[in-house]
PDB file of N, CA, C and O in Angstrom, chain B, residues numbered from 101:
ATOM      1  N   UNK B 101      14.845  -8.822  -6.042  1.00  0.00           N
ATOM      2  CA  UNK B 101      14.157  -9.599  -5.042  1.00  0.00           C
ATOM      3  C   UNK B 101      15.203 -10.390  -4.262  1.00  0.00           C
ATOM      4  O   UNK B 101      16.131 -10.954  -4.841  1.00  0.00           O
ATOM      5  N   UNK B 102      14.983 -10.434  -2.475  1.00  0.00           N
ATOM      6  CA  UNK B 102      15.704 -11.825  -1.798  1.00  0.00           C
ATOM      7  C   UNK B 102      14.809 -12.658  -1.360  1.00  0.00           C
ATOM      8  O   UNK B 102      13.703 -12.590  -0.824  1.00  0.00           O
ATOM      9  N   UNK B 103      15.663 -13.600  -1.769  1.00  0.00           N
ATOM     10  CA  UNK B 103      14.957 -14.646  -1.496  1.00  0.00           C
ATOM     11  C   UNK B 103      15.736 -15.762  -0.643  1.00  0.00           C
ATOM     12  O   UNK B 103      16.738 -16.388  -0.990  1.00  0.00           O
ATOM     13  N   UNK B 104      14.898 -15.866   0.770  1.00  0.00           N
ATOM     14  CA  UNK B 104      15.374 -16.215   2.211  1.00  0.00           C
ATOM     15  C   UNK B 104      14.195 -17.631   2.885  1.00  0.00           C
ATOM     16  O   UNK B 104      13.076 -17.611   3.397  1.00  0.00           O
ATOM     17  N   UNK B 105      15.141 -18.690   2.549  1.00  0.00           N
ATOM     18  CA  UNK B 105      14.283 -19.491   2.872  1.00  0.00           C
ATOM     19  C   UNK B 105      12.898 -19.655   2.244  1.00  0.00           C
ATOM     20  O   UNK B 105      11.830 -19.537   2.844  1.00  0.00           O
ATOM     21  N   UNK B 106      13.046 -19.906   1.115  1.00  0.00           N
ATOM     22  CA  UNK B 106      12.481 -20.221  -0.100  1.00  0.00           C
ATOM     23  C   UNK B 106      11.045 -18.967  -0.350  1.00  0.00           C
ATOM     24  O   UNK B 106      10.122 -18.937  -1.164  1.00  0.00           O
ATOM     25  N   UNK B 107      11.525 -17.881   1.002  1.00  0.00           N
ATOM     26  CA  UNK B 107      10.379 -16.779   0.740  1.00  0.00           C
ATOM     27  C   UNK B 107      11.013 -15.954   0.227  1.00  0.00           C
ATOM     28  O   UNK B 107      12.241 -15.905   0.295  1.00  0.00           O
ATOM     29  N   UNK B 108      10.203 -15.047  -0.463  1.00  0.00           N
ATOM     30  CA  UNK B 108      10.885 -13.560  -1.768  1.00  0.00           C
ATOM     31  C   UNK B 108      10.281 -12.680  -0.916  1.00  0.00           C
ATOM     32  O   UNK B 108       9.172 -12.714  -0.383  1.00  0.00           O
ATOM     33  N   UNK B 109      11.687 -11.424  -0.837  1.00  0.00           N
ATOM     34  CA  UNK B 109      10.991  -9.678  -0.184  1.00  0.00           C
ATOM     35  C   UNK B 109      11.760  -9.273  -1.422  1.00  0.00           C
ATOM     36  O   UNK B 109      12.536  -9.719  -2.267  1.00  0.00           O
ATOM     37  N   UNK B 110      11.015  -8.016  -1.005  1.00  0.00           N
ATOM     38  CA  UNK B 110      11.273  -6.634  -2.012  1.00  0.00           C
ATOM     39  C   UNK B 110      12.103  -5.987  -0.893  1.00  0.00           C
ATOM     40  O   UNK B 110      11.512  -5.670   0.139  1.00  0.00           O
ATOM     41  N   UNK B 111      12.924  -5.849  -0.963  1.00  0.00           N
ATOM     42  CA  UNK B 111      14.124  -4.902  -0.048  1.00  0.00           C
ATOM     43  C   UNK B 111      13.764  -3.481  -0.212  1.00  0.00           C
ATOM     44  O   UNK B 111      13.680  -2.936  -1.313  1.00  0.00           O
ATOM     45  N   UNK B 112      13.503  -2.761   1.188  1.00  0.00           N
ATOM     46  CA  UNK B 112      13.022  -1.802   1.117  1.00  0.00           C
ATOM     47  C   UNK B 112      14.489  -0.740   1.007  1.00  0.00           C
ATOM     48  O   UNK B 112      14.317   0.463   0.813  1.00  0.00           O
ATOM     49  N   UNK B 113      15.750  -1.248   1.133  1.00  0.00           N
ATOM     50  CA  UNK B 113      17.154  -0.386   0.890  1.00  0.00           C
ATOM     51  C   UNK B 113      17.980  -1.337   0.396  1.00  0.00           C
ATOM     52  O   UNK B 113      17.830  -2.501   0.768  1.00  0.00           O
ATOM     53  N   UNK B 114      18.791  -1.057  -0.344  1.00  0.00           N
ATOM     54  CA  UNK B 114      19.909  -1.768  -1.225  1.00  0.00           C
ATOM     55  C   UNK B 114      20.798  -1.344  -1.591  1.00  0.00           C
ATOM     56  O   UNK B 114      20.836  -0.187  -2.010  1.00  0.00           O
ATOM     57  N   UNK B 115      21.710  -2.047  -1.564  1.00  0.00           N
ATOM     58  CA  UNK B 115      23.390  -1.458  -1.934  1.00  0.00           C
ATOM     59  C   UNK B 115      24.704  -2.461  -2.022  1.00  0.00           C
ATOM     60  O   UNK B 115      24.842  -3.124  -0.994  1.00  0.00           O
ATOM     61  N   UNK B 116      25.241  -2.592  -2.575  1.00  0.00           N
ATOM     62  CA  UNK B 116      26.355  -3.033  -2.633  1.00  0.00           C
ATOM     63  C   UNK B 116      26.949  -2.948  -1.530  1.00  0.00           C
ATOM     64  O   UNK B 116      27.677  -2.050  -1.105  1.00  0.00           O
ATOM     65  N   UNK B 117      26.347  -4.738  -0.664  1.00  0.00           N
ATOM     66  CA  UNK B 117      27.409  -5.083   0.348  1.00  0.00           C
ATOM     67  C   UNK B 117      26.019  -5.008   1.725  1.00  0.00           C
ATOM     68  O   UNK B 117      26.258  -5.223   2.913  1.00  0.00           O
ATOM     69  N   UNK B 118      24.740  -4.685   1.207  1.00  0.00           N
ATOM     70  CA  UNK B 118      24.040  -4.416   2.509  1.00  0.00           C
ATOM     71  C   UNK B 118      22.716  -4.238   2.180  1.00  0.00           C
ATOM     72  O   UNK B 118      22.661  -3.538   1.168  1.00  0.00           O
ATOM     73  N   UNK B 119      21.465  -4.599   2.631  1.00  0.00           N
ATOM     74  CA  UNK B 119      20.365  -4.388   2.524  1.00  0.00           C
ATOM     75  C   UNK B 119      19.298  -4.075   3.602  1.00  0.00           C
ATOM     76  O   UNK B 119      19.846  -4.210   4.696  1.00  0.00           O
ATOM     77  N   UNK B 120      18.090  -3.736   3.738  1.00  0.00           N
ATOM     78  CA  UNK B 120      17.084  -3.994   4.476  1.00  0.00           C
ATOM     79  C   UNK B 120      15.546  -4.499   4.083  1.00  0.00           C
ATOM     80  O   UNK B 120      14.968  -4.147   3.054  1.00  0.00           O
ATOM     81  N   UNK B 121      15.188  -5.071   4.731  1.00  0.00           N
ATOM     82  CA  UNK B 121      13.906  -5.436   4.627  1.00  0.00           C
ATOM     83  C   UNK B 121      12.954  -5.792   5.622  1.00  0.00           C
ATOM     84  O   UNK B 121      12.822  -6.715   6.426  1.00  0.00           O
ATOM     85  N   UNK B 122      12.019  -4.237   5.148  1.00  0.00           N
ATOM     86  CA  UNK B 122      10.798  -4.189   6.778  1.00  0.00           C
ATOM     87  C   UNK B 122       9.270  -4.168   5.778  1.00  0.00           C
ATOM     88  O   UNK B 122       9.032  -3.324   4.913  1.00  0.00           O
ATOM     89  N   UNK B 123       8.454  -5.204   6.128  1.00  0.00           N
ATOM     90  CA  UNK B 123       8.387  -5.913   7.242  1.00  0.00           C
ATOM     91  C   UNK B 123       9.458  -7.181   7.186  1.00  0.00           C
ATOM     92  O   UNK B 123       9.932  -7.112   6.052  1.00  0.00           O
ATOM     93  N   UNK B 124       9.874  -7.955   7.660  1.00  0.00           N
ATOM     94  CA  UNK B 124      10.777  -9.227   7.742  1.00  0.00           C
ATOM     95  C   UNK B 124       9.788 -10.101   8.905  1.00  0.00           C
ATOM     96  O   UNK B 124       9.376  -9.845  10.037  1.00  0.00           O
ATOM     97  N   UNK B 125       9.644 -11.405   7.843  1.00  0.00           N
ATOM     98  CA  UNK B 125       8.391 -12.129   8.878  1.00  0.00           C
ATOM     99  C   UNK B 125       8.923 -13.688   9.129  1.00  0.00           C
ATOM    100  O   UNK B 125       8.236 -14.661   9.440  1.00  0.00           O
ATOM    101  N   UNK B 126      10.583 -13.612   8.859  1.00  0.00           N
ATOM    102  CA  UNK B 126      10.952 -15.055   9.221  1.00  0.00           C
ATOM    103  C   UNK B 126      12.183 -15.028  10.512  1.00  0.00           C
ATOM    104  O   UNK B 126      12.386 -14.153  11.354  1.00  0.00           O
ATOM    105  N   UNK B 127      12.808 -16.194  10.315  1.00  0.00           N
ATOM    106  CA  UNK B 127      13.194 -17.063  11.618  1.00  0.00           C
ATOM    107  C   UNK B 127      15.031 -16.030  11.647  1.00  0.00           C
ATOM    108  O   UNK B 127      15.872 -16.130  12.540  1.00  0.00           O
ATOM    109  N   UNK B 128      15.116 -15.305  10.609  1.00  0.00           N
ATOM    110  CA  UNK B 128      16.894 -14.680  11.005  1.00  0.00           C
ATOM    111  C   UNK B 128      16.700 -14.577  12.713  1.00  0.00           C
ATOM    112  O   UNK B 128      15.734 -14.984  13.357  1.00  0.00           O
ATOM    113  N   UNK B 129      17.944 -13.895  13.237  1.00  0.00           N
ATOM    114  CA  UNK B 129      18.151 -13.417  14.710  1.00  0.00           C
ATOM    115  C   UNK B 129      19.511 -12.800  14.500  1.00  0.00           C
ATOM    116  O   UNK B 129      20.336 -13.258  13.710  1.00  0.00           O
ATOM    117  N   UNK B 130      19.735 -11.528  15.398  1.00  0.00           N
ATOM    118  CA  UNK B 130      20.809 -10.503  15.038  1.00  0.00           C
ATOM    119  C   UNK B 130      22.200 -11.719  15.005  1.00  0.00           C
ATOM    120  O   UNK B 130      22.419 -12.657  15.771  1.00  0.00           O
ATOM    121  N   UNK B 131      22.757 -11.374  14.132  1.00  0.00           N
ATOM    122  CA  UNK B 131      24.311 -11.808  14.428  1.00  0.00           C
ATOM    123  C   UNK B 131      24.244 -13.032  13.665  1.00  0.00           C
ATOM    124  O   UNK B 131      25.399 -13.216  13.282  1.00  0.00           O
ATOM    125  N   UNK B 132      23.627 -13.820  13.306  1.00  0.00           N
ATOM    126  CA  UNK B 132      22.832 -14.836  12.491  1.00  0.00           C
ATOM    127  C   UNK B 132      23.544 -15.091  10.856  1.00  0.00           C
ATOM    128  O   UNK B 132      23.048 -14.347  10.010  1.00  0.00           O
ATOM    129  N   UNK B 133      24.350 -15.800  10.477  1.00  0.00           N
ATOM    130  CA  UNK B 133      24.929 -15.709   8.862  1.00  0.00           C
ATOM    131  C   UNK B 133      23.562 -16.631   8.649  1.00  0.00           C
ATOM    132  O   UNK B 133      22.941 -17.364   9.419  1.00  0.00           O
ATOM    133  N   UNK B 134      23.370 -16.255   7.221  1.00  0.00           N
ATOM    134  CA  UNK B 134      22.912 -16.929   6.261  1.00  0.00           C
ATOM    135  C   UNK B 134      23.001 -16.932   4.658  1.00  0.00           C
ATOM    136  O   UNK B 134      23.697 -16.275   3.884  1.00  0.00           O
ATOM    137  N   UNK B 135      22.118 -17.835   4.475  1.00  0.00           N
ATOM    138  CA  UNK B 135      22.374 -18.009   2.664  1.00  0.00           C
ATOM    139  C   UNK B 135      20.860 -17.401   2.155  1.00  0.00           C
ATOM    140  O   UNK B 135      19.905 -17.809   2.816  1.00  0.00           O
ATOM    141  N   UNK B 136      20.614 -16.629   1.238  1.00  0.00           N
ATOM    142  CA  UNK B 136      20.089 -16.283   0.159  1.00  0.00           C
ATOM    143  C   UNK B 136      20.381 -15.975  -1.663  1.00  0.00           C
ATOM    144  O   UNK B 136      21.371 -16.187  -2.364  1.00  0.00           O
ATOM    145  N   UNK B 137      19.407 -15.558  -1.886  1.00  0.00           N
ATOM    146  CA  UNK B 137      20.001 -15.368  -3.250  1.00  0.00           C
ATOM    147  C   UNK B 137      19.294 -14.300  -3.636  1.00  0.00           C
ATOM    148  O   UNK B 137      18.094 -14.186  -3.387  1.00  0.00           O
ATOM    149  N   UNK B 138      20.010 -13.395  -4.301  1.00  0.00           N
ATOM    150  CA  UNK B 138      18.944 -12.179  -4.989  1.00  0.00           C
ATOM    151  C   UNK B 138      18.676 -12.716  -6.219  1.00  0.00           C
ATOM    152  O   UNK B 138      19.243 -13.735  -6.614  1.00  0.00           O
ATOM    153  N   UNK B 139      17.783 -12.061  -6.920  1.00  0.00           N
ATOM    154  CA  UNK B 139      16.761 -12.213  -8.150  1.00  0.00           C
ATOM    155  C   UNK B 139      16.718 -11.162  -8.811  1.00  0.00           C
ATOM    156  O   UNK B 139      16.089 -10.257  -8.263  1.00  0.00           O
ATOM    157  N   UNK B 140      17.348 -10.838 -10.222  1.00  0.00           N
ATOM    158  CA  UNK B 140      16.293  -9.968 -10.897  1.00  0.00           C
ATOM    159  C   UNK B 140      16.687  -9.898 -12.049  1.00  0.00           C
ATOM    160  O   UNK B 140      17.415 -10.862 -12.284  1.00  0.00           O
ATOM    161  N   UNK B 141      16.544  -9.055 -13.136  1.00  0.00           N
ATOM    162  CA  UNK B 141      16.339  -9.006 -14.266  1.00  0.00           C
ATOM    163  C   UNK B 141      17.374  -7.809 -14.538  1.00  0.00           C
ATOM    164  O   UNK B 141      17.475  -6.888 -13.727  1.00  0.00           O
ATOM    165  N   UNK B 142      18.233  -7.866 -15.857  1.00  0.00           N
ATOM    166  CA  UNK B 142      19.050  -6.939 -16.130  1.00  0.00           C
ATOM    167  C   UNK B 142      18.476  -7.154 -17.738  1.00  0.00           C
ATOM    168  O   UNK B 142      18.892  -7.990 -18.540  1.00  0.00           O
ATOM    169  N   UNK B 143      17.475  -6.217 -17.940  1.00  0.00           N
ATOM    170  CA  UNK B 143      17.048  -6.763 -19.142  1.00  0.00           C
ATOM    171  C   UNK B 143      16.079  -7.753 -19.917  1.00  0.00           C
ATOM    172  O   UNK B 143      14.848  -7.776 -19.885  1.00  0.00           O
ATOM    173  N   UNK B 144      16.746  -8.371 -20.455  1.00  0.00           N
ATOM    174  CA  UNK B 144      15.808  -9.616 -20.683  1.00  0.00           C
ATOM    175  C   UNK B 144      16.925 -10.534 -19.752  1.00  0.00           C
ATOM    176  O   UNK B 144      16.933 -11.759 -19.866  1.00  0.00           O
ATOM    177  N   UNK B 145      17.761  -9.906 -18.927  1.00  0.00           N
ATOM    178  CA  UNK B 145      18.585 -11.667 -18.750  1.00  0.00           C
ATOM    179  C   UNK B 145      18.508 -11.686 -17.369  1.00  0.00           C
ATOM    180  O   UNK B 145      18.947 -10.806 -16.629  1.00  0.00           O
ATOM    181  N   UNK B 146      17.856 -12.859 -16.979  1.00  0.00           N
ATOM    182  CA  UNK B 146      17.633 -13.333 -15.473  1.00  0.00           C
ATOM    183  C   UNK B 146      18.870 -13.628 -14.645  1.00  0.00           C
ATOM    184  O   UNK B 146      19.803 -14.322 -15.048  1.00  0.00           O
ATOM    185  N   UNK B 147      18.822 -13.206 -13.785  1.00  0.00           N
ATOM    186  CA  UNK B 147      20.218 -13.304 -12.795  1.00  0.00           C
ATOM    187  C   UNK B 147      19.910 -13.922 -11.383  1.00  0.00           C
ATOM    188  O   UNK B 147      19.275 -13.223 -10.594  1.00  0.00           O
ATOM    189  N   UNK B 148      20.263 -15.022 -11.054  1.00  0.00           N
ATOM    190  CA  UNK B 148      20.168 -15.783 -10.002  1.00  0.00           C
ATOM    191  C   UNK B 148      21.244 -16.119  -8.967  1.00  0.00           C
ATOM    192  O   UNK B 148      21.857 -17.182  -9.068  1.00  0.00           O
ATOM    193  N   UNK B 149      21.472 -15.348  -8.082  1.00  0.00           N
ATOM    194  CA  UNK B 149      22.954 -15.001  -7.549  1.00  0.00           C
ATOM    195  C   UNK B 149      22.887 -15.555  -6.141  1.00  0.00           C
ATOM    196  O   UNK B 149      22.325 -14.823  -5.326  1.00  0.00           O
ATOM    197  N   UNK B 150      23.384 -16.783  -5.681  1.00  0.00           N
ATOM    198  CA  UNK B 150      24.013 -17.413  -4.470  1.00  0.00           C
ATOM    199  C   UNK B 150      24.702 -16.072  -3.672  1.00  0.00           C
ATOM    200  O   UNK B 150      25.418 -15.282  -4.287  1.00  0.00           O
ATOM    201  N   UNK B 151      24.383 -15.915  -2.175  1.00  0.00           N
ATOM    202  CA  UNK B 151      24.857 -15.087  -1.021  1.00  0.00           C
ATOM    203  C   UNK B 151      24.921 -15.692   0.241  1.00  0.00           C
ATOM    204  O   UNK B 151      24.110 -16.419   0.815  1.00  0.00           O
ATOM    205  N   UNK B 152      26.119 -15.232   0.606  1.00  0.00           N
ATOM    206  CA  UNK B 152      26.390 -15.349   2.504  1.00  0.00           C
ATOM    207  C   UNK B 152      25.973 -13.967   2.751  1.00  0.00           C
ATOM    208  O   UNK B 152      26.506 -12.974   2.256  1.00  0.00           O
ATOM    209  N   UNK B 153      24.960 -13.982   3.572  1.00  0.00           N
ATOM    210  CA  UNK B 153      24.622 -12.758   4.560  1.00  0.00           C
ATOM    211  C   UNK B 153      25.341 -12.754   6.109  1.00  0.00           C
ATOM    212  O   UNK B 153      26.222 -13.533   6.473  1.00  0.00           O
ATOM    213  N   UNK B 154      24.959 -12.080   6.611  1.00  0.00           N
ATOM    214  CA  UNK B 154      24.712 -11.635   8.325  1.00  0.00           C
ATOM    215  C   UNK B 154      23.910 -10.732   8.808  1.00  0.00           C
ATOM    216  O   UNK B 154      24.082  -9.579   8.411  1.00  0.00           O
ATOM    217  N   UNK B 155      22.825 -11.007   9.788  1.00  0.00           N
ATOM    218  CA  UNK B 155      21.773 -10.305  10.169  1.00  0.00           C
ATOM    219  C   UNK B 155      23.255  -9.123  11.201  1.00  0.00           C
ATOM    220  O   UNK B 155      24.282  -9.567  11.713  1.00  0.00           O
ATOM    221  N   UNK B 156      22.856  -7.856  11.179  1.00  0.00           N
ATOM    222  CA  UNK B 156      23.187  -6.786  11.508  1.00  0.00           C
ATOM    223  C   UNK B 156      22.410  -6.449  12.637  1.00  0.00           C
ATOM    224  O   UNK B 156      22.681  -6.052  13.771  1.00  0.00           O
ATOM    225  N   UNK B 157      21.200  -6.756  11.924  1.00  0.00           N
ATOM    226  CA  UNK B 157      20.131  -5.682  13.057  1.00  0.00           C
ATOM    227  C   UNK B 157      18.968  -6.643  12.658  1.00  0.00           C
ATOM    228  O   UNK B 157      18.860  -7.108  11.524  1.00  0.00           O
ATOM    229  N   UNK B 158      17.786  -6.999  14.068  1.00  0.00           N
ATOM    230  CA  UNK B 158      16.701  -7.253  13.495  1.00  0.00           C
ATOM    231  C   UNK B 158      15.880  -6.902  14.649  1.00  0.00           C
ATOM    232  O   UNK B 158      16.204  -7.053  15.827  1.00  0.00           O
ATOM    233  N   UNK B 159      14.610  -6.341  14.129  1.00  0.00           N
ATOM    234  CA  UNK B 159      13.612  -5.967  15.391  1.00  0.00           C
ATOM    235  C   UNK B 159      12.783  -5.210  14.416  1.00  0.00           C
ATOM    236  O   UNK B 159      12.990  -4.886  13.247  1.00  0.00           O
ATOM    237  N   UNK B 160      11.843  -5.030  15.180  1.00  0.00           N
ATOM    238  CA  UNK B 160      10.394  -4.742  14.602  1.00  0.00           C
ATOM    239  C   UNK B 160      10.390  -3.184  13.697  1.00  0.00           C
ATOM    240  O   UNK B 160       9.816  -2.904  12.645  1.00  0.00           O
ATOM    241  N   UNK B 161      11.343  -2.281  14.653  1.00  0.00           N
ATOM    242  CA  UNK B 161      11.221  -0.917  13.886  1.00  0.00           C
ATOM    243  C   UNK B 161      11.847  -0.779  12.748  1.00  0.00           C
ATOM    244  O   UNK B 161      11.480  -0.142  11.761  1.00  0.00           O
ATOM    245  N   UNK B 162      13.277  -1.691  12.984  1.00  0.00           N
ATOM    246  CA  UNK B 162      14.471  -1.455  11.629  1.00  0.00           C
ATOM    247  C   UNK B 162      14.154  -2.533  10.474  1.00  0.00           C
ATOM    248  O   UNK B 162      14.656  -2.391   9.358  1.00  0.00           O
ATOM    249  N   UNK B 163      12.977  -4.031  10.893  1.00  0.00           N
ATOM    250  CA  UNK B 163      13.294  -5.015  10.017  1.00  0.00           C
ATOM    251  C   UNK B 163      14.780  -5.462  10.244  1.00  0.00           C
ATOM    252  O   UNK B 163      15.608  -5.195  11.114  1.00  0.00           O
ATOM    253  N   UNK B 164      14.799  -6.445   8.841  1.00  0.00           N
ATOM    254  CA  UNK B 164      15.862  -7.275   9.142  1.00  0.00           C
ATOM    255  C   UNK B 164      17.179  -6.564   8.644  1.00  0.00           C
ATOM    256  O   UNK B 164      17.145  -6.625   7.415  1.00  0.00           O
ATOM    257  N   UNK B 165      18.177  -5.999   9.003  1.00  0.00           N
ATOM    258  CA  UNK B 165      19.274  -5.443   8.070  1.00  0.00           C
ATOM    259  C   UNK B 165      20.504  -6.082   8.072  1.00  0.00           C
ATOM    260  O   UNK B 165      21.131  -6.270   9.115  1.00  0.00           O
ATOM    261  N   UNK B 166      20.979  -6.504   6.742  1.00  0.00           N
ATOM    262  CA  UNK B 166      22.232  -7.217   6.824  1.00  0.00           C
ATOM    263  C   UNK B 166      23.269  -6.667   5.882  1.00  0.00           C
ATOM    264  O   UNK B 166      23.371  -5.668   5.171  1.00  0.00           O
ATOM    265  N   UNK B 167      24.045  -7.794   6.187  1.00  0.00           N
ATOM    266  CA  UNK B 167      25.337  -7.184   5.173  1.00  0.00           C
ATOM    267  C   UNK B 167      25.389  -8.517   4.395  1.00  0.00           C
ATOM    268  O   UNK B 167      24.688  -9.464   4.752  1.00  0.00           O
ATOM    269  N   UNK B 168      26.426  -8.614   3.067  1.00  0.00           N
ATOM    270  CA  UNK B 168      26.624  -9.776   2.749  1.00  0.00           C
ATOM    271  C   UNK B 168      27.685  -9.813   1.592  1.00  0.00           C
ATOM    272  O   UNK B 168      27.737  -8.856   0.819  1.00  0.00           O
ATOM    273  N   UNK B 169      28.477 -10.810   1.454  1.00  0.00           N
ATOM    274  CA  UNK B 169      30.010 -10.991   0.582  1.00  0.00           C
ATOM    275  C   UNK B 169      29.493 -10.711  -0.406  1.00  0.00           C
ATOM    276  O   UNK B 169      28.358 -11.098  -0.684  1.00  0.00           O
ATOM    277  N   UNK B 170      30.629  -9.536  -1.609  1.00  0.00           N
ATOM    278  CA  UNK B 170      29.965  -9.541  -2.935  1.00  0.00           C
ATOM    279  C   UNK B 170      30.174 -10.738  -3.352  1.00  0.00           C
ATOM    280  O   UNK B 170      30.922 -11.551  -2.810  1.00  0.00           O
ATOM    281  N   UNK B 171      29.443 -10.931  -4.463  1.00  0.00           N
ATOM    282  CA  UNK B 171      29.199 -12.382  -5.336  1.00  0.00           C
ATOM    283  C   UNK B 171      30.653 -12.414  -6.059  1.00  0.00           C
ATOM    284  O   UNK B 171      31.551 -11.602  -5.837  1.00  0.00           O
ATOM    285  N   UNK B 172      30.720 -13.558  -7.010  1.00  0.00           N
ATOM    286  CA  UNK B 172      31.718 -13.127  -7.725  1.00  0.00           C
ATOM    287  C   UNK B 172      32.085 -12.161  -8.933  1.00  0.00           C
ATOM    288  O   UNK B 172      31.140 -11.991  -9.702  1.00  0.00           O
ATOM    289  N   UNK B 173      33.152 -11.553  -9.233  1.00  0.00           N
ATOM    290  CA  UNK B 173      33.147 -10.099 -10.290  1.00  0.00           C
ATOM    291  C   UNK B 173      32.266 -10.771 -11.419  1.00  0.00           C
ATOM    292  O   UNK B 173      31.297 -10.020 -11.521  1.00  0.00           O
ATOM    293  N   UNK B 174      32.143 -11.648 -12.175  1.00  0.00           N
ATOM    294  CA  UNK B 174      31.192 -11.571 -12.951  1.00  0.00           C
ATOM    295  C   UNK B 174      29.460 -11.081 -12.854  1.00  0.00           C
ATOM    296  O   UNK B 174      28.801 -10.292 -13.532  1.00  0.00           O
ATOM    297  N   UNK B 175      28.998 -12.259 -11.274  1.00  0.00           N
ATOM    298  CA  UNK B 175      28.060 -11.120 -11.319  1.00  0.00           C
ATOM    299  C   UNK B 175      27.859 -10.207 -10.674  1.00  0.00           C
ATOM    300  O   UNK B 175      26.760  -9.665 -10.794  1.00  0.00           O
ATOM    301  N   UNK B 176      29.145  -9.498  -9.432  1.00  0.00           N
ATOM    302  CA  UNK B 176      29.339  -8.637  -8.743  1.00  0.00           C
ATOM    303  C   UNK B 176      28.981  -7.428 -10.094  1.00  0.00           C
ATOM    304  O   UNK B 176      28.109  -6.657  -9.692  1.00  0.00           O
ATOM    305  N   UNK B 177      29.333  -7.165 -11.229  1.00  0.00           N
ATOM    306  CA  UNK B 177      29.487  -6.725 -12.385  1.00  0.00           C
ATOM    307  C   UNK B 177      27.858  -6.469 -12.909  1.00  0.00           C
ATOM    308  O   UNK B 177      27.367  -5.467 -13.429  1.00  0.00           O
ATOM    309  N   UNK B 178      27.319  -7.601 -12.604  1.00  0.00           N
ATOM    310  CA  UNK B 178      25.620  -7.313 -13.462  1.00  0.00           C
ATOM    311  C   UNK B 178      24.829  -6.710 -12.098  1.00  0.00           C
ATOM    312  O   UNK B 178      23.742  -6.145 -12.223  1.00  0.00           O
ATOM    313  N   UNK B 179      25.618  -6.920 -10.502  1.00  0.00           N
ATOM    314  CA  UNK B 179      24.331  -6.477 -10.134  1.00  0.00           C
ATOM    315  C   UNK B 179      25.107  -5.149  -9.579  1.00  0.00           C
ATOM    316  O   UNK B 179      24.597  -4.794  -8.516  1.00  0.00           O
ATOM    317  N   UNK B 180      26.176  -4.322  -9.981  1.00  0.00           N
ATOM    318  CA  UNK B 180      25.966  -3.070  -9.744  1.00  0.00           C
ATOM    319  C   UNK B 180      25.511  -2.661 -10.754  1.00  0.00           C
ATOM    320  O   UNK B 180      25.235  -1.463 -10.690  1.00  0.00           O
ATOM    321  N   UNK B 181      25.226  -3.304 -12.030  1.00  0.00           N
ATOM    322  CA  UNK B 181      23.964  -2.155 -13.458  1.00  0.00           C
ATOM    323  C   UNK B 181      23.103  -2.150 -12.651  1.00  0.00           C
ATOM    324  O   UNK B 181      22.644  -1.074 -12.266  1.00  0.00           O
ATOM    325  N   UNK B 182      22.453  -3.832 -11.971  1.00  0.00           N
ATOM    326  CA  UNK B 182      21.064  -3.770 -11.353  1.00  0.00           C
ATOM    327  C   UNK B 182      20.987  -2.593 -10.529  1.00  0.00           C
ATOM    328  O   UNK B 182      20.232  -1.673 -10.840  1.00  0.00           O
ATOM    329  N   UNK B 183      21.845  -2.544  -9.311  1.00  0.00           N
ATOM    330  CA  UNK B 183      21.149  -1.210  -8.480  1.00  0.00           C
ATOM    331  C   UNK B 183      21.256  -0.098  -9.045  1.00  0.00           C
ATOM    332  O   UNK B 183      20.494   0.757  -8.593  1.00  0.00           O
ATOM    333  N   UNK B 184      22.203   0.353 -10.223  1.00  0.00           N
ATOM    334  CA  UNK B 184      22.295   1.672 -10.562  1.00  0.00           C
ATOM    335  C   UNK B 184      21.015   1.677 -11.756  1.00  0.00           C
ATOM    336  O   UNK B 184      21.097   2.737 -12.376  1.00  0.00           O
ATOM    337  N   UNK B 185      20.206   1.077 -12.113  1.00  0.00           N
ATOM    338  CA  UNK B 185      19.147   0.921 -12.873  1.00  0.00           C
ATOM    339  C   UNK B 185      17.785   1.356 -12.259  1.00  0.00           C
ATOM    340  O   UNK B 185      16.862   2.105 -12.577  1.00  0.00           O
ATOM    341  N   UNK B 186      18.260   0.102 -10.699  1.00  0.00           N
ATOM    342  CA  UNK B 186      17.445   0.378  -9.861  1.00  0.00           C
ATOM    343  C   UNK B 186      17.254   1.796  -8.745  1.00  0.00           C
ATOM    344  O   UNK B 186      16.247   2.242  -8.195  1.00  0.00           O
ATOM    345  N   UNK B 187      18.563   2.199  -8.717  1.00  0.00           N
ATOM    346  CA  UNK B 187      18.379   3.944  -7.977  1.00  0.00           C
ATOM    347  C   UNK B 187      18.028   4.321  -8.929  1.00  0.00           C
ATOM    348  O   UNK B 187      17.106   5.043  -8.551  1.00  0.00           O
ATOM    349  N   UNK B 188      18.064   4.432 -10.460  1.00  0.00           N
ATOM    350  CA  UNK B 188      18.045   5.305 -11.457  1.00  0.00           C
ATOM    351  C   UNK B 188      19.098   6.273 -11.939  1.00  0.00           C
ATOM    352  O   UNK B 188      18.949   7.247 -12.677  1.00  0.00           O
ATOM    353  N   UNK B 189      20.032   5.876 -11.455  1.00  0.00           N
ATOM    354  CA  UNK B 189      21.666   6.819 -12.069  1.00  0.00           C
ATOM    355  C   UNK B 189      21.377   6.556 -13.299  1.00  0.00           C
ATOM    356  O   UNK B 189      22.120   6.939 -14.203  1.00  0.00           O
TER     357      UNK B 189
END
């Protein structure tokens, strides 16, 4: 989960270093840094991870798409299990 201005999406694409999320129903604007945090579970162990983004792209067809600094290697480390859990590798 991100969570952007105290609202949670389900990212409809994800990856190390970049995401999207359509529908996107808040205040970003292209070119735009911001702070979020992803959310999720590796297990039983909750992971609560501080991010600098940048809106990439935003408009109605693409949603919001950004990029954003990996976290640090510790939990740069738990959240590539997360997405490879989450593609299913």
């Amino acid at each position: 989960m991100i969570v952007i201005d105290h609202h949670e999406y389900t990212p409809e694409e994800f990856a190390l270093g970049s995401f999207r999320i359509r529908p996107y129903d808040g205040d970003l604007i292209a070119k735009q840094q911001f702070d979020f945090h992803l959310v999720f579970d590796l297990g039983n162990d909750p992971v609560n991870v501080s991010c600098r983004g940048l809106v990439v792209k935003m408009n109605e067809q693409t949603g919001l798409v950004a990029r954003y600094q990996s976290p640090q290697p510790f939990y740069e480390r738990k959240l590539i299990d997360y997405i490879r859990a989450w593609k299913g590798v």
